[in-house]
N, C-alpha and C positions, 0 to 999 in steps of 0.2 A: 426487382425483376418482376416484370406483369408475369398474375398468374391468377387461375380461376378462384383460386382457393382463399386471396388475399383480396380483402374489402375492406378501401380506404373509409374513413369516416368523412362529413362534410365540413363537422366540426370536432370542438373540444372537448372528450369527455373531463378530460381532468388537465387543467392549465394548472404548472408547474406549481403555483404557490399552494395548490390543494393538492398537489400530488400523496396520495396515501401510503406509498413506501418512504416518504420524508418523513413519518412519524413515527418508523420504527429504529428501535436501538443501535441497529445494526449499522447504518447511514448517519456521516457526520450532516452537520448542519452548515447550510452555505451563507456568506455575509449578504446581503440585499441586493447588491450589487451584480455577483455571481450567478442569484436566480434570475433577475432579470434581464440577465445577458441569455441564459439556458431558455426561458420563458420566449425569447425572440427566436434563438438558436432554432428552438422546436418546431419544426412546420407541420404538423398532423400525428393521429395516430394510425394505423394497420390491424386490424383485425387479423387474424392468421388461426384458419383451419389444421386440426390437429392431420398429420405426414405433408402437407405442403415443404416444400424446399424455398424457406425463408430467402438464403443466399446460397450461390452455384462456385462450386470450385474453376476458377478460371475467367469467371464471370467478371466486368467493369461497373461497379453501384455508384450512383449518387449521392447514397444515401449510408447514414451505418444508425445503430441503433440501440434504445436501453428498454431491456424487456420490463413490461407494466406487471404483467402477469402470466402465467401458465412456463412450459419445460420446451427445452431444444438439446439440441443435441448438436456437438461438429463434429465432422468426420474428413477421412477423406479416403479415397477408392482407388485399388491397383485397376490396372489395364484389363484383367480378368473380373472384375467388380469385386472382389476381396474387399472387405471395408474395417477401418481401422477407425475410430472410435477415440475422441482424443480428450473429450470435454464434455461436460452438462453445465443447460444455458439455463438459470435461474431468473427469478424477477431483482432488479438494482445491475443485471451485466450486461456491458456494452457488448455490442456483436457489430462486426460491417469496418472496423477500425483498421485491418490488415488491407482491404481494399483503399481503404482510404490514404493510406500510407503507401503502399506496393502498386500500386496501381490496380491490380485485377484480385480477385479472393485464390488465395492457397488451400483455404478448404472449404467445406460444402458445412451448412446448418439447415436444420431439419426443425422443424416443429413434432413434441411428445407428445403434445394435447393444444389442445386451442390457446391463442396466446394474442394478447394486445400489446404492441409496440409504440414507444413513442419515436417520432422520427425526426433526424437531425438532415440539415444538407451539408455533405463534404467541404465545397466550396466555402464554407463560413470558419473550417479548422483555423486558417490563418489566420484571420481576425480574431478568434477566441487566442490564439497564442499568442500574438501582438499587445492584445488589451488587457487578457486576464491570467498573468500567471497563475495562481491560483488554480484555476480548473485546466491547463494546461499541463501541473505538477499531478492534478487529480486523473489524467490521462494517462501521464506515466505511470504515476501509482498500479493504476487500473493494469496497465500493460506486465508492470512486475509482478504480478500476481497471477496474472496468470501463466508467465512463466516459470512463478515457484511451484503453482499446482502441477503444473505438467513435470517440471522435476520430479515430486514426488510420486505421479502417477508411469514415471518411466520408472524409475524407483524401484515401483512396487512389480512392474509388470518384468522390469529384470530379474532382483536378486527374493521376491518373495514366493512364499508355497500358490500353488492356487487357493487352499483355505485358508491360508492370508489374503492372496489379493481379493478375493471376495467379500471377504470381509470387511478389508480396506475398504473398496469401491461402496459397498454399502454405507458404511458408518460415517465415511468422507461426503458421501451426497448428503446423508440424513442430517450431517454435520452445519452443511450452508443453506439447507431446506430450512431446517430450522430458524436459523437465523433471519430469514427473511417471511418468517409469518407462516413456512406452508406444512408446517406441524399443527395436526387437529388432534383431539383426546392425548394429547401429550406426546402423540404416534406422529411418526411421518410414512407416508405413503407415496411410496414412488413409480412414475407409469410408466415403467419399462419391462419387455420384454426379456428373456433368458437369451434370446439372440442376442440382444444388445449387450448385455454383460459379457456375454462370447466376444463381440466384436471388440469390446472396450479392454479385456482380459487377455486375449491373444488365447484361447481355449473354445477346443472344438465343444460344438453342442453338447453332444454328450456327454462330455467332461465338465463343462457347467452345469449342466443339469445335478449330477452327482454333486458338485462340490454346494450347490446350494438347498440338495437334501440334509448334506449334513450338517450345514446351519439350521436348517429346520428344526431338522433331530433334536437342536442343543436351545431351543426353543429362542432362538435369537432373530430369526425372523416368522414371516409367516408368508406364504406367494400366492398370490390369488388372480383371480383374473381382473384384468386392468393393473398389474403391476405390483409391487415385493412393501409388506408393512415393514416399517422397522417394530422388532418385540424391547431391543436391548443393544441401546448404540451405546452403551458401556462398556460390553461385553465386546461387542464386535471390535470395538476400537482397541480392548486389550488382547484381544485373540489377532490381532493384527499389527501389533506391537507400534501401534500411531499414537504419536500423542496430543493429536487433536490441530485444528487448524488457528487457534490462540492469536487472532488480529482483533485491534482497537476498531473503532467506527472507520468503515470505507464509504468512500465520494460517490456519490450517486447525481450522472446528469442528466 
């Protein structure tokens, strides 16, 4: 979706076989054949300014996409603009897949902070599932996962306390942050707002507020401005009774 805030590049910063999240643990490794089908697949990347509206709920994309780098967010909004908070977009997740499939987007994606996207054309889905099972299976994959997370993030937002679900929400981001590199001094630092934990939590301001004084308190995190450190995502994950999010290397395209 044109938009001020999103500036396409001319060319390549980084062409698939040097992509630099292909060298972390966390991402299986594709046969030669698979990147060079990805490597075609890609047709540019997207600069994206931190609150730009990546994709629009309702909206029809061409495009769908795997974040390079930087945080998003989906949501999606009652008729009163109440907003419900459903997901955090890391670097390795596809985004833009539901339009691609559904025809139009069921919910909205948000940029947290500035973010490079590589970008794929819808129209080429059929021929990657024709010729490459393989990253076809790696879509599904994709798709199941993030159906289990929302399991467990309905889960948590049903039958847990608030300082569990905050806990949760914490320890569960700090969980896939890490994995994809964006833990610095062993710390992860996350750029969001107490709104947004409200939104993602189903708890008024206020009550977020308090519940993530009390992890303060218990020095398990720290909130600062530009977003929440993790102190102790040990601690969080057992005060939240999770036992961690435990997958082998996932597909990145």
């Amino acid at each position: 979706m044109p938009s001020k805030n999103i500036h396409s590049f001319s060319g390549r910063r980084f062409p698939c076989q040097q992509c630099p999240l292909r060298a972390l643990p966390a991402f299986r490794e594709l046969a030669k054949t698979e990147l060079a089908f990805v490597n075609t697949f890609k047709k540019g990347e997207l600069a994206v300014e931190k609150g730009t509206a990546v994709l629009v709920e309702g909206s029809h994309s061409a495009h769908l996409y795997t974040v390079l780098s930087g945080w998003s967010f989906r949501y999606k909004l009652l008729s009163d603009g109440r907003r419900q908070i459903l997901n955090y977009v890391m670097p390795g997740d596809l985004i833009g897949l539901q339009g691609s499939v559904m025809g139009e987007m069921q919910h909205s994606v948000e940029a947290l902070s500035a973010m490079l996207l590589c970008v794929f054309e819808r129209e080429q889905l059929p021929e990657l599932y024709r010729k490459h099972p393989g990253l076809a299976y790696d879509i599904t994959w994709l798709a199941a996962r993030e159906e289990r997370m929302l399991d467990e993030n309905l889960l948590s937002v049903g039958r847990r306390s608030a300082l569990e679900r905050a806990a949760y929400l914490i320890a569960f981001i700090a969980a896939r942050a890490k994995g994809v590199g964006l833990d610095t001094r062993r710390q992860v630092r996350i750029p969001i707002t107490q709104q947004h934990v409200a939104d993602t939590l189903g708890l008024s301001l206020v009550h977020t507020n308090k519940t993530l004084r009390k992890l303060t308190a218990r020095g398990l995190i720290v909130w600062q401005e530009g977003g929440c450190e993790v102190v102790d995502a040990a601690k969080l994950q057992e005060l939240a009774g999770w036992e961690g999010i435990g997958e082998d290397r996932r597909p990145l395209l």
